[in-house]
C-alpha positions as CSV (number, residue, x, y, z in Angstrom):
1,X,107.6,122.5,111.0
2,X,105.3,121.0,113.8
3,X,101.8,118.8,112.6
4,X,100.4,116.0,114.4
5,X,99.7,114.5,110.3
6,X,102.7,112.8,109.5
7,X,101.8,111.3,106.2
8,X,99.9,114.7,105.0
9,X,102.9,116.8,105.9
10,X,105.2,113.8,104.1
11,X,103.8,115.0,100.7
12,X,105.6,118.2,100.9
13,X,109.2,116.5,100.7
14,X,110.6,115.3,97.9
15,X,114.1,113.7,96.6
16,X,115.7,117.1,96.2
17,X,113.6,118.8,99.3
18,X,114.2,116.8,102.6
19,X,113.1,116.7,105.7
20,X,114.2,115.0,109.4
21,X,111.7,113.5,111.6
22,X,111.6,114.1,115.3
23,X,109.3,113.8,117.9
24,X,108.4,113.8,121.6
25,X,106.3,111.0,122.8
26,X,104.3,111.3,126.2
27,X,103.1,108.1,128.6
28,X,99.7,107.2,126.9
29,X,98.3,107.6,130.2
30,X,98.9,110.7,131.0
31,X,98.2,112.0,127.5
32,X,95.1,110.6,127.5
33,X,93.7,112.3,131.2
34,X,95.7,115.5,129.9
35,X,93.6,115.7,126.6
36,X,90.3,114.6,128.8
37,X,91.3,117.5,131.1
38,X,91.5,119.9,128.7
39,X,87.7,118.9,127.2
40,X,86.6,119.3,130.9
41,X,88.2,122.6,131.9
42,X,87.2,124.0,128.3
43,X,83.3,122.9,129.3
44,X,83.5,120.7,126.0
45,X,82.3,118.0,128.2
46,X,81.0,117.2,131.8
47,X,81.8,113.9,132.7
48,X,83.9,111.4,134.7
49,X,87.0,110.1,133.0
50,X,85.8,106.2,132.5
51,X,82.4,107.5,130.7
52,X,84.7,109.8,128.5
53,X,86.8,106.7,127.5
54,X,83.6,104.9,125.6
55,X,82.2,108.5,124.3
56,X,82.6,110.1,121.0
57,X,85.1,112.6,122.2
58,X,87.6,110.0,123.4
59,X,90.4,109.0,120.5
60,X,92.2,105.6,121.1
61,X,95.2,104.4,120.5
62,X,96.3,108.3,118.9
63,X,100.4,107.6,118.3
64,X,99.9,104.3,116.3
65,X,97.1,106.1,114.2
66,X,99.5,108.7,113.3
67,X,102.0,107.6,112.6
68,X,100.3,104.8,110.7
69,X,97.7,107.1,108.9
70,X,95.1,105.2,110.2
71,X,91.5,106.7,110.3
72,X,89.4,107.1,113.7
73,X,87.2,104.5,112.9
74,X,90.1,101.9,111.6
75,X,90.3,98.8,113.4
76,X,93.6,98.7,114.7
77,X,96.2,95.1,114.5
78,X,99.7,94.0,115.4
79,X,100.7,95.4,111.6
80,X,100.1,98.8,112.6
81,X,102.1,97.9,115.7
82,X,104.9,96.7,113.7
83,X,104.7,99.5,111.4
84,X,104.9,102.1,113.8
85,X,107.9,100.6,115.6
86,X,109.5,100.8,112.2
87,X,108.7,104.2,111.4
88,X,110.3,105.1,115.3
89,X,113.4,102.8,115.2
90,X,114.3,103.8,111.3
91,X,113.0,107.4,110.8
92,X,112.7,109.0,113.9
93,X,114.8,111.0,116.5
94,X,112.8,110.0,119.6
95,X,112.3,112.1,122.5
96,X,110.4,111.2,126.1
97,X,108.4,113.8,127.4
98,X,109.6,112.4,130.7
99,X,113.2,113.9,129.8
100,X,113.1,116.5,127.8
101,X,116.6,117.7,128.3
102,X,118.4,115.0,127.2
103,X,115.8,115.4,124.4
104,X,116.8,118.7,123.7
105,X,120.7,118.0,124.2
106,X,120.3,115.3,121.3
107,X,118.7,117.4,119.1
108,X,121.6,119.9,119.4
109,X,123.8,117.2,118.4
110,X,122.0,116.3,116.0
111,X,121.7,119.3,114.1
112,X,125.4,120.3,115.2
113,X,123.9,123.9,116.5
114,X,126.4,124.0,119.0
115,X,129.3,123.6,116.0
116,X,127.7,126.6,114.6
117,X,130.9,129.1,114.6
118,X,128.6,132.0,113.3
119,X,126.6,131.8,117.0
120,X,128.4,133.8,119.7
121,X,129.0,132.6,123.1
122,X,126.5,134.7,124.2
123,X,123.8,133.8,122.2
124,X,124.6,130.3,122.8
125,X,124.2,130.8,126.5
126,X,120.9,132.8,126.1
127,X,119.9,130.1,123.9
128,X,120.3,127.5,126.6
129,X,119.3,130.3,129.7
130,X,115.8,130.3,127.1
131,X,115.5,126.4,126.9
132,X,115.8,125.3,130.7
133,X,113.2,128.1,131.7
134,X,111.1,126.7,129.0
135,X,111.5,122.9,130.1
136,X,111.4,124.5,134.4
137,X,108.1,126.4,133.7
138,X,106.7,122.9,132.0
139,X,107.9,121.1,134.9
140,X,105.8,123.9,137.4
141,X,102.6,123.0,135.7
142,X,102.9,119.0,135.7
143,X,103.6,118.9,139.3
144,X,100.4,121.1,139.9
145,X,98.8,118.7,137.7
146,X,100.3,115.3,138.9
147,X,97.7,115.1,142.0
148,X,94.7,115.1,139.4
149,X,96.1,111.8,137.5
150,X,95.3,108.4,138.2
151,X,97.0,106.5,140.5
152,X,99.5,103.7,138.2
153,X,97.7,100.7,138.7
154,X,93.9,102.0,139.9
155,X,90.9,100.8,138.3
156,X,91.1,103.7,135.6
157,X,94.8,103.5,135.4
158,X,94.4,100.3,133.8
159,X,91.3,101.2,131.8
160,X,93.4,103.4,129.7
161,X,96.4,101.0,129.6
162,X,93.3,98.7,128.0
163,X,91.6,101.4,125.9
164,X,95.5,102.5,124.9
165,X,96.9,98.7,124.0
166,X,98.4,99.7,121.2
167,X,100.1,103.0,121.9
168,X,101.1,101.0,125.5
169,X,103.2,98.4,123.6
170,X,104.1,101.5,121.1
171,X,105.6,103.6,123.9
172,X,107.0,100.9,125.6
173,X,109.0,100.4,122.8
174,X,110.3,104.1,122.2
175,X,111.5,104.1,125.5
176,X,113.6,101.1,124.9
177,X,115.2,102.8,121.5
178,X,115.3,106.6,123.8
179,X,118.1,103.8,125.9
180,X,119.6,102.6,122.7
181,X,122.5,104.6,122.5
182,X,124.4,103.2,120.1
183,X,121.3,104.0,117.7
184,X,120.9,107.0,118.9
185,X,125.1,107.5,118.1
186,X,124.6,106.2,114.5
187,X,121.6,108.2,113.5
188,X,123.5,111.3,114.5
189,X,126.7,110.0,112.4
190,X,124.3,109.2,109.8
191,X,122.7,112.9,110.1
192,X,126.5,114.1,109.8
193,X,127.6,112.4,106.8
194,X,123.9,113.3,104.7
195,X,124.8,109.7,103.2
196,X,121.4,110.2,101.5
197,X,117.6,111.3,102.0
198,X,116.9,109.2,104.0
199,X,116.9,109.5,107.9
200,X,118.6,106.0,108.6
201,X,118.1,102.5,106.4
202,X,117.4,99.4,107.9
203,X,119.8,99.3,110.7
């Protein structure tokens, strides 16, 4: 089940119905010129990037008001920081957008589809023929689109990083727990041994 509401979608869950949390998180950057892109190609708007980061169209800081149910309008502190990094590092199985396969490969591992002796070889292969055209064709369309993004430290470059403060120090964060493998190795054993309903405890 995919939603970008992570509290709404929570309510469906239940003691005796559960649910594991994963997701893929982009550079706030480049999200943010990829949504603005999309408003501009769909004539939603017609205007240059740094005007579209102080109009009504433009959402800040989109991963911490997720994940931390916060409202557009919400003013946004370190505790929403904090409690974001918690919900990552506790209840999450964290993918980059920046490498998707190894994404992918955890998830498999993960979910132990590859120990699934009712899948065939063959399927198996097709399976992973289906996933690397997937993640190649994905590739093809960012490097058409990676001459249209800002420049990493240009004047609009850092306007997002300032507009984005808190998903910044957010996904700065997930990339250091996407390197943690000896998280990453106990979530999975945790996943394995379905202690209980939840995804991991405090460790």
């Amino acid at each position: 089940m995919l939603s970008p509401e992570l509290f709404r979608i929570s309510t469906i869950f239940s003691p005796t119905v559960h649910g594991r949390l994963f997701t893929l998180l982009r550079h706030p950057v480049y999200l943010t010129f990829d949504r603005y892109h999309n408003l501009v190609t769909n004539n939603i708007i017609q205007m240059p990037i740094d005007k579209y980061l102080y109009s009504s169209y433009f959402d800040d800081n989109w991963i911490t008001r997720s994940i931390t149910n916060s409202e557009k309008n919400d003013l946004l502190s370190d505790h929403h920081v904090k409690f974001a990094k918690e919900v990552l590092r506790r209840k999450c199985l964290l993918g980059l957008h920046e490498n998707v396969q190894e994404f992918v490969n955890r998830i498999e591992r993960f979910f132990r589809w590859n120990d699934d002796e009712s899948v065939t070889k063959i399927e198996k292969i097709r399976r992973e023929t289906c996933l690397s055209k997937i993640i190649e064709e994905q590739k093809l369309i960012e490097e058409e689109m990676f001459s249209q993004y800002p420049k990493e430290g240009s004047y609009v470059w850092k306007l997002i990083e300032k507009k984005q403060k808190f998903d910044m120090e957010i996904f700065k964060y997930a990339i250091a727990l996407f390197e943690d493998e000896a998280l990453i190795k106990y979530k999975i054993q945790r996943q394995r041994s379905k202690f209980n309903s939840d995804f991991v405890d405090g460790k």
